[in-house]
C-alpha positions in Angstrom: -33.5 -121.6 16.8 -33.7 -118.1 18.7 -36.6 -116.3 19.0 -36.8 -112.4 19.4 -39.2 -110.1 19.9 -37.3 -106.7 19.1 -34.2 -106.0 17.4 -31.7 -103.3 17.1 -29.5 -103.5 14.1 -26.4 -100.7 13.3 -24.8 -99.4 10.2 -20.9 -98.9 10.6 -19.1 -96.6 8.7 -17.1 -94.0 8.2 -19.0 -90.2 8.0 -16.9 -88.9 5.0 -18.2 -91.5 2.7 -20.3 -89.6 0.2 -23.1 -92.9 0.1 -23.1 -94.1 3.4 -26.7 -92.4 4.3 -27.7 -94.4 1.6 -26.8 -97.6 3.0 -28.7 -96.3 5.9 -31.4 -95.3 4.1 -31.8 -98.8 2.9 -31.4 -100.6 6.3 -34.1 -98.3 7.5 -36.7 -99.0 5.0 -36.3 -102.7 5.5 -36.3 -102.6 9.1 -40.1 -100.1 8.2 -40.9 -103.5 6.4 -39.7 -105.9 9.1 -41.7 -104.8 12.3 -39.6 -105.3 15.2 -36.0 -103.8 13.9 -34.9 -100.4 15.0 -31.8 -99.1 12.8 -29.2 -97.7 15.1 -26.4 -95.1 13.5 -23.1 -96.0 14.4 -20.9 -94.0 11.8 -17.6 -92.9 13.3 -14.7 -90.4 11.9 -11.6 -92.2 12.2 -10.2 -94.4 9.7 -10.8 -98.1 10.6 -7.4 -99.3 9.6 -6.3 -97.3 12.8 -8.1 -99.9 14.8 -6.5 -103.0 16.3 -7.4 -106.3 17.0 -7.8 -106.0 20.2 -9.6 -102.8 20.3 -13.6 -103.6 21.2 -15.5 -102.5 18.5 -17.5 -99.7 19.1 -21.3 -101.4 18.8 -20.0 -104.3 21.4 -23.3 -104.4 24.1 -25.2 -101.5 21.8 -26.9 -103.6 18.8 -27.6 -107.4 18.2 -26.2 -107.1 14.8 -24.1 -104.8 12.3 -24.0 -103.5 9.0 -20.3 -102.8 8.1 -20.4 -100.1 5.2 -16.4 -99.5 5.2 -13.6 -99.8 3.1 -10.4 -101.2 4.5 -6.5 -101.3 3.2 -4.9 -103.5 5.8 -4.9 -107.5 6.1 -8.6 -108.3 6.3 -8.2 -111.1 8.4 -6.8 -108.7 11.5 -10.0 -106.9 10.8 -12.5 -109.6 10.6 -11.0 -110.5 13.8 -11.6 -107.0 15.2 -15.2 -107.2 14.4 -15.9 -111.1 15.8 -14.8 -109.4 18.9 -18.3 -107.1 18.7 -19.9 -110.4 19.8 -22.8 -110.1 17.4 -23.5 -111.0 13.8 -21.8 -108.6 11.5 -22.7 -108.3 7.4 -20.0 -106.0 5.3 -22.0 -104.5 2.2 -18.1 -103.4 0.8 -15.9 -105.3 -1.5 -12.8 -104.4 0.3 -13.0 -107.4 2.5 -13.5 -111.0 1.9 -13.0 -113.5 4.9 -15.5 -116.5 5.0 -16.1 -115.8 8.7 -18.1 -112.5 7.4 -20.9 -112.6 5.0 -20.6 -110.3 2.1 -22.8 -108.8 0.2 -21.8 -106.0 -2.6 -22.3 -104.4 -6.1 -21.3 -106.9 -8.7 -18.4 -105.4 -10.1 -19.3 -107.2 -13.4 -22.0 -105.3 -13.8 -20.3 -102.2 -13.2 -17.8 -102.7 -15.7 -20.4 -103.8 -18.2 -22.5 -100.1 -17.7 -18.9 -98.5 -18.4 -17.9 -100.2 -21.3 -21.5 -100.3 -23.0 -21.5 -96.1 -22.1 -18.2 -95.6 -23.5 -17.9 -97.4 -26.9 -21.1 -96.0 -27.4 -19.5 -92.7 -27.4 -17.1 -93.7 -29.6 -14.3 -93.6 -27.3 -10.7 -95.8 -28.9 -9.0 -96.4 -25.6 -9.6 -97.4 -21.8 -8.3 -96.3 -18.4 -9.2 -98.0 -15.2 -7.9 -95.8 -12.3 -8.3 -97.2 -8.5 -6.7 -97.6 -5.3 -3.5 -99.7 -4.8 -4.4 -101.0 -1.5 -7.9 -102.5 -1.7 -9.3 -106.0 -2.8 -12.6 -103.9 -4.8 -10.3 -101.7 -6.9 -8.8 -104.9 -8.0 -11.7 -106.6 -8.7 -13.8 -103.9 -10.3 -10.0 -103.1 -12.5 -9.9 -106.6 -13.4 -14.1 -106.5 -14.0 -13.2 -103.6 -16.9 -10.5 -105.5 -18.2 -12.5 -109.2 -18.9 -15.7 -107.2 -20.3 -13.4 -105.1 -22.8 -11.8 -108.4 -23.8 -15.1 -110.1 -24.7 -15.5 -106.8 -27.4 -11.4 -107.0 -28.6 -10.2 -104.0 -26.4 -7.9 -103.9 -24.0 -7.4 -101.8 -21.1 -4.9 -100.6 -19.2 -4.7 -100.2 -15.1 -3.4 -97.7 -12.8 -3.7 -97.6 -9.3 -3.0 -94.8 -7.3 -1.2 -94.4 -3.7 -2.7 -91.2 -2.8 -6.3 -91.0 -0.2 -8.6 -88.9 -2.2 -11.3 -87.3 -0.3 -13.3 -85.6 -3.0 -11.4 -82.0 -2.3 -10.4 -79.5 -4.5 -6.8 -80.5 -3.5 -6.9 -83.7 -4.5 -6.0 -82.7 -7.8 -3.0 -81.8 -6.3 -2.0 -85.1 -5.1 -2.4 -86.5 -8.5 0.2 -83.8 -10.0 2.9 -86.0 -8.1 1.6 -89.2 -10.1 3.7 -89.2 -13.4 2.9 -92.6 -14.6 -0.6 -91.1 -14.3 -0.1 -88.1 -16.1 2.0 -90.2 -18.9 -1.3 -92.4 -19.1 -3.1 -89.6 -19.8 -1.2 -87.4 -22.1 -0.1 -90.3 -24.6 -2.9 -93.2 -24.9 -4.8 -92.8 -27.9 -7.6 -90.2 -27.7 -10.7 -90.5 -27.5 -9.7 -92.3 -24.5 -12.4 -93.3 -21.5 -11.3 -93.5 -18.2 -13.5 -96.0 -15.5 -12.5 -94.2 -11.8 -12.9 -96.4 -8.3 -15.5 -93.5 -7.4 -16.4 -90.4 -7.6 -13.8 -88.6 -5.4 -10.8 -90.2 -8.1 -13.1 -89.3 -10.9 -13.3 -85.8 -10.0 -9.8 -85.6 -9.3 -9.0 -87.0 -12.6 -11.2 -84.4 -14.3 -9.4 -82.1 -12.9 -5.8 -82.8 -13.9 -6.7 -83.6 -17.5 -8.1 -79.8 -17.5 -4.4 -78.8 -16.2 -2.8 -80.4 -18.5 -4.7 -79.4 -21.2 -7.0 -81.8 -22.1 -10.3 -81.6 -22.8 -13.2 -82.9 -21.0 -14.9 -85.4 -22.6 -13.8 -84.3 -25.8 -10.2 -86.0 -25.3 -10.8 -87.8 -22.2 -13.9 -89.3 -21.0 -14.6 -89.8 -17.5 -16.6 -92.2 -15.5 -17.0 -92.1 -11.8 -18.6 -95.1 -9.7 -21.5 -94.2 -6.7 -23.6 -91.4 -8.3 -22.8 -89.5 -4.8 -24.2 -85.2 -4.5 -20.1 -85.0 -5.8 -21.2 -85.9 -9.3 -23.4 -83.3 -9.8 -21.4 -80.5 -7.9 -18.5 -80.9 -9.6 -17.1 -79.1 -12.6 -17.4 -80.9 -15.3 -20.5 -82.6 -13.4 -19.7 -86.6 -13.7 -21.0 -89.3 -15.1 -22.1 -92.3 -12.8 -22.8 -95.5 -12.1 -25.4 -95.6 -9.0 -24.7 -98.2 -7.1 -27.8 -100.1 -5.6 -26.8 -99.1 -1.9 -30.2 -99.2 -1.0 -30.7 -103.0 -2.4 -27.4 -104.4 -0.7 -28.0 -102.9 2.9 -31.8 -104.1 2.9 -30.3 -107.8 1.8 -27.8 -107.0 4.5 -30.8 -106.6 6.9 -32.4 -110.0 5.9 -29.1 -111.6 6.6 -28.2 -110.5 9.5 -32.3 -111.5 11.0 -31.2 -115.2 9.2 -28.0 -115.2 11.3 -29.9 -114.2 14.4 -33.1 -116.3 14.1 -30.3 -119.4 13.8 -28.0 -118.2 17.1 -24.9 -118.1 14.9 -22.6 -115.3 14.4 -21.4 -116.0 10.8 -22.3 -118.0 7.4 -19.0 -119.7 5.9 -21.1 -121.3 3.6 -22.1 -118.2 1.7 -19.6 -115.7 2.1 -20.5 -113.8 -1.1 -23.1 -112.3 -2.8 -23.7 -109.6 -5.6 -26.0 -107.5 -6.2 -26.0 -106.0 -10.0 -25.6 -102.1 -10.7 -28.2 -101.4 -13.6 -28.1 -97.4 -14.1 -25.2 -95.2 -15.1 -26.0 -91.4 -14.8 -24.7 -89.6 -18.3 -23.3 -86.0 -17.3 -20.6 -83.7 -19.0 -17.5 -85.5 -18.5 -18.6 -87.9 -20.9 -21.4 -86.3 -22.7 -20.3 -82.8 -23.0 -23.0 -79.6 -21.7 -25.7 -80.7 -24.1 -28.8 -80.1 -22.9 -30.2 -83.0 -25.8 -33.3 -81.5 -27.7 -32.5 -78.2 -28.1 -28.5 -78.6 -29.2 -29.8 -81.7 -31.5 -32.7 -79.5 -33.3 -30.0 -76.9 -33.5 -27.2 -79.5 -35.5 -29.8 -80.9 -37.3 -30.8 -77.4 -38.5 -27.5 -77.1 -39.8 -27.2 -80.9 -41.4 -30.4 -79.5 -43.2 -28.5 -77.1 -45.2 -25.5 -78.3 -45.5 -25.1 -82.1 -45.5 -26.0 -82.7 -48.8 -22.5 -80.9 -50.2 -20.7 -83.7 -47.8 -19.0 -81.4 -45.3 -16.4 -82.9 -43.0 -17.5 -83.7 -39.5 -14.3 -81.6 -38.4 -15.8 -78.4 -40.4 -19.7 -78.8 -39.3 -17.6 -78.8 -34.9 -16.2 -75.3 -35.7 -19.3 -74.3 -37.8 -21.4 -75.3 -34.7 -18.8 -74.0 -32.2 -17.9 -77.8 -30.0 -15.0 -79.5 -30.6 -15.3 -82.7 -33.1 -15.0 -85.1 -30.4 -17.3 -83.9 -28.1 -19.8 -83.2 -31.2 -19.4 -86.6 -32.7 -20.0 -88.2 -29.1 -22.9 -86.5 -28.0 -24.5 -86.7 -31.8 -23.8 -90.8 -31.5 -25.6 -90.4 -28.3 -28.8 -88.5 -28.8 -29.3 -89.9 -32.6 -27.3 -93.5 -32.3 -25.2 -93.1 -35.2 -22.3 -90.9 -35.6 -22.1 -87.4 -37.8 -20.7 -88.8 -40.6 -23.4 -91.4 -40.8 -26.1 -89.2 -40.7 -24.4 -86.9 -43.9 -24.2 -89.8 -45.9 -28.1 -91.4 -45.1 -28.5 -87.5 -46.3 -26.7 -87.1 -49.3 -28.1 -90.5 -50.5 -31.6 -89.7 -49.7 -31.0 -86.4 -52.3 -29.3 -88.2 -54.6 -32.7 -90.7 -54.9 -35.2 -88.3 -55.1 -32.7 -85.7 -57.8 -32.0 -89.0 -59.7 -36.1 -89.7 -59.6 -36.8 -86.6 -61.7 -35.8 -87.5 -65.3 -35.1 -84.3 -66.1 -32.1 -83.8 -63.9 -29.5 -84.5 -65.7 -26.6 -86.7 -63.6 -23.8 -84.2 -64.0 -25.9 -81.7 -61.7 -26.7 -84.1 -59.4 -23.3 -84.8 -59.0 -22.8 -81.1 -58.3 -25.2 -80.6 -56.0 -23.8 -83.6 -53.9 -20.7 -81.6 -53.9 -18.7 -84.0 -56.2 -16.9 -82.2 -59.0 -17.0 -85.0 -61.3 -19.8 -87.3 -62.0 -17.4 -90.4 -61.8 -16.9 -89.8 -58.1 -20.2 -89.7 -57.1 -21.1 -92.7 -59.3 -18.6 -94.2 -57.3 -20.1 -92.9 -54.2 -23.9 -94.0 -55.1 -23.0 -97.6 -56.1 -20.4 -98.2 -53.0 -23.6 -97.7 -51.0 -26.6 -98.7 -53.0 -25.4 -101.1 -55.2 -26.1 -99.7 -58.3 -24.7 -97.0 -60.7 -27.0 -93.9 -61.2 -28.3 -94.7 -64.4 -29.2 -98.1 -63.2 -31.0 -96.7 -60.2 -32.8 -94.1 -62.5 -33.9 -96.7 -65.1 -35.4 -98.8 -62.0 -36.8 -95.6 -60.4 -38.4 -93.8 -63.7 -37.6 -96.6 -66.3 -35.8 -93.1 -68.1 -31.8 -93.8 -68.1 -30.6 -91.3 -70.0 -29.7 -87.4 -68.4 
């Protein structure tokens, strides 16, 4: 067993990834916990599949132990190799690389699929999308994530992974222009169709082209973006999220690594892996629309008020209110928990009960007031629902049958 008195622990990774400070962020406010840890930034600019093997890492003879917060496309084994050769105990805090020489520790990619799904079929969306990257081993887990929680609720979803580096640039919808089996996904899969991104950079992208080729945002395509980065809520539409606990993962990092050190051993084969659940997605306008909730839902309801009783079409009370029907009946589902055309029929019942509980109404004209022209049709409507004809329900009601 080693003993130490102080120790200096660094966070690798690249500088243009939108949530590495929070990794560090993390480390840092374990290390505050643990007495005795200094957190040392080591965050460089170059890609780290342009390292080779037998480059020396850049922490060798800095730090005791390393944080690796990157994403890699290469053979991980040439990489893991790379990073043995820092001489100290490294922990990766990324899903790109498993190698049971190097301790993982990442968001469960479970539990981000699960946030997705549960978000999306709660907006009523009929269709899913899962865009990643082609070259790394998270895209394919988190893709094949989506697809087993969507089978457990008899959907299916399709995959598409893309060869272009996004960077979270304005041009980057330009790269996906050259994608046509991307933009065929996304013109012809039945709409209202949601659409689970790696991240937030392909998320944004992806918002982006559907608004070139016409489509609208979320009323036809939904978008989810993964990492809840400052990009989410610059962009236009803003994105929805899901946050990833960065904070949690590098702080279990931290613990890890002080495990590996207080032992004298460089790695733990016997636990390569270990996930950490996302539990928050962030709702924002690419699935949700620009509601701002209270004063949009006292505004529809204002309208349901007056007219819901005559039965309008869910279609016809969008272009009253000025929102498309998709993004209207998503947002509605959202803020109330059932959809439009739920809500017009609780309505028209609840009239029909308290018209049908004054005698004197006669059921013709509480027929026409419903907005049926013949009193067959809504005795129709009333017993589908209720389980009884008018009269019956009047008789029970007043003990009166007859009008």
């Amino acid at each position: 067993m080693q003993s130490f008195r102080h120790l200096r622990l660094g966070l690798v990774g690249n500088v243009r990834s939108p949530i590495i400070g929070r990794y560090l962020d993390g480390m840092i406010a374990a290390a505050n916990v643990q007495s005795g840890t200094t957190v040392v930034d080591l965050r460089v600019a170059a890609e780290f599949s342009r390292f080779k093997p037998t480059d020396v890492p850049p922490w060798r003879g800095r730090v005791d132990g390393v944080v690796l917060a990157i994403g890699y496309e290469g053979p991980t084994g040439e990489l893991v190799d790379w990073v043995m050769r820092g001489g100290v105990p490294a922990v990766s805090v990324r899903g790109d690389i498993l190698d049971p020489r190097l301790p993982v520790i990442y968001t469960d990619p479970g539990s981000i699929a699960r946030l997705a799904m549960d978000h999306l079929l709660g907006i009523g969306v009929e269709s899913f999308l899962h865009v990643g990257y082609t070259q790394t081993q998270g895209s394919r887990a988190r893709a094949e994530a989506f697809a087993r929680v969507l089978a457990t609720r008899g959907r299916a979803t399709v995959t598409h992974d893309i060869d272009a580096l996004l960077f979270g640039g304005i041009d980057d919808e330009a790269r996906l222009e050259q994608d046509r089996p991307l933009t065929e996904l996304l013109t012809s899969l039945p709409r209202p169709l949601g659409v689970l991104c790696l991240n937030d950079w392909t998320a944004r992208a992806i918002a982006f082209r559907c608004q070139r080729l016409g489509l609208d945002v979320p009323g036809d395509v939904a978008v989810v973006g993964v990492d809840d980065s400052a990009l989410a809520a610059g962009s236009v539409p803003t994105l929805t999220s899901i946050k990833v606990p960065c904070e949690a993962v590098a702080a279990r990092g931290v613990a890890v690594l002080r495990e590996l050190l207080a032992a004298g051993r460089i790695s733990r084969p016997e636990m390569p892996v270990e996930l950490v659940p996302a539990t928050e997605l962030v709702p924002r306008e690419s699935t949700v629309g620009q509601s701002d909730g209270a004063s949009s839902l006292a505004r529809w309801l204002a309208y349901l008020d007056e007219h819901a009783h005559k039965g309008p079409p869910t279609a016809q009370i969008a272009e009253d209110l000025g929102i498309s029907r998709r993004t209207f009946e998503r947002q509605f589902r959202r803020l109330v928990g059932h959809s439009p055309s739920e809500e017009i029929r609780i309505r028209r019942l609840d009239r029909a009960k308290a018209l049908l509980a004054d005698p004197t109404v006669p059921i013709t004209a509480v027929a026409a007031e419903l907005g049926f022209a013949e009193a067959a049709a809504f005795s129709r409507f009333f017993r589908r629902h209720i389980g009884q004809t008018p009269r019956e329900y009047r008789q029970a009601a007043t003990g009166q049958p007859t009008g």
